[in-house]
N, C-alpha and C positions, 0 to 999 in steps of 0.2 A: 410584748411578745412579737416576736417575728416572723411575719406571713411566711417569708421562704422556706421557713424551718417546718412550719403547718402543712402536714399534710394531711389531703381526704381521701379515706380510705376506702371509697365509692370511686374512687380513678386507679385503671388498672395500672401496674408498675412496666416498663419495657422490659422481655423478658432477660436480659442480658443488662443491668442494670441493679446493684444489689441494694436494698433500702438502707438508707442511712445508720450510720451506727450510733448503736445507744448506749448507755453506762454502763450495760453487763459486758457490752461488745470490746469496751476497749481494755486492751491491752494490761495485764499489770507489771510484768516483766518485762524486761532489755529481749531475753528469745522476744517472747510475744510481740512485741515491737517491732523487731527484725522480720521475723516471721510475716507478720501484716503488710509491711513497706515490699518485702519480697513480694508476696501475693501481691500489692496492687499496683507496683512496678512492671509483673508480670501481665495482669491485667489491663493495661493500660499499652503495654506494647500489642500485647492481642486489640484490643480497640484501635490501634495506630495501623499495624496491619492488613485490618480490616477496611479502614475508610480510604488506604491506599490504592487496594485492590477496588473498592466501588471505582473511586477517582477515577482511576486509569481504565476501568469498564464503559465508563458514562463516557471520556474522552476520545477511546475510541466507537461507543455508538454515535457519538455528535459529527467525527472526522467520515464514518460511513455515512450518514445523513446530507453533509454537505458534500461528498461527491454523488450521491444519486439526486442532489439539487442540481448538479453540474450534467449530470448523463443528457440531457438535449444538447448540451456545450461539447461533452466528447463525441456525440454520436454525429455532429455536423462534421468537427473535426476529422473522425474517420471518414466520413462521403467528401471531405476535401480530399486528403488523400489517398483513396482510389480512384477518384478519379485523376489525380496525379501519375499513379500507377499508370492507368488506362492513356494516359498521354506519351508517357517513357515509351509504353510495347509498340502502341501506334507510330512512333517516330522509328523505334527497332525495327519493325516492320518494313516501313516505308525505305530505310534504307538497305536493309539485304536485299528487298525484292527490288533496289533499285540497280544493286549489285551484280546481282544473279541478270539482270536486262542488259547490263553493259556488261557482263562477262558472254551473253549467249550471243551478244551481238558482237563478238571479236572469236567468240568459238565458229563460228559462222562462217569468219574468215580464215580460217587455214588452209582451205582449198586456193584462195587466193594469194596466200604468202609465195614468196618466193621459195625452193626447194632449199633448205637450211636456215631459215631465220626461225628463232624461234623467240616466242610472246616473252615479253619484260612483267613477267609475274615479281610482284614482291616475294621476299623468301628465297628466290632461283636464280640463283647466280651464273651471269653468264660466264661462259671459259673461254 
């Protein structure tokens, strides 16, 4: 006799899982035949479906797991660049208002231009 084939009927079945078939169970007909092979072709695609969908559930909660393993790694990343940020505006800064200094310090002078010269602005073409 064959353990595998033994089964104890004190261990419950998975509900989706149909007990083995027995000599009333099978088949005596070609229908019947076809019939059964349909159903457990069909079954079996439903089971293939199934473990696809766990699959691709559990692969992406393992892909969310290892980026909030990662979130100290992006969060330094982000305080690198703001403060990159914060370097760019400071340098922007420094140079309009460097701008605006050598433009007030030539506005300054038009009292002292001579009557008809006028400032070599880019943009302003002289004629």
């Amino acid at each position: 006799m064959n353990s595998t084939s033994d089964h104890d009927p004190s261990t419950p079945e998975p509900a989706d899982e149909q007990p083995p078939l027995t000599e009333e169970d099978m088949p005596r007909s070609l229908e019947e035949i076809d019939a059964a092979l349909v159903r457990l072709m069909a079954e079996t695609e439903a089971t293939v479906n199934r473990l696809r969908a766990e699959l691709a559930e559990r692969r992406q909660h393992e892909a969310q797991h290892a980026e909030i393993e990662r979130l100290e790694h992006h969060l330094a990343e982000a305080t690198v660049n703001w403060s990159k940020v914060k370097e760019f505006f400071e340098e922007v800064l420094r140079e309009l208002t460097g701008r605006q200094a050598a433009d007030m310090g030539e506005d300054e002078r038009p009292a002292g231009r001579p009557e008809g010269e006028r400032r070599n602005d880019p943009g302003t073409e002289e004629r």
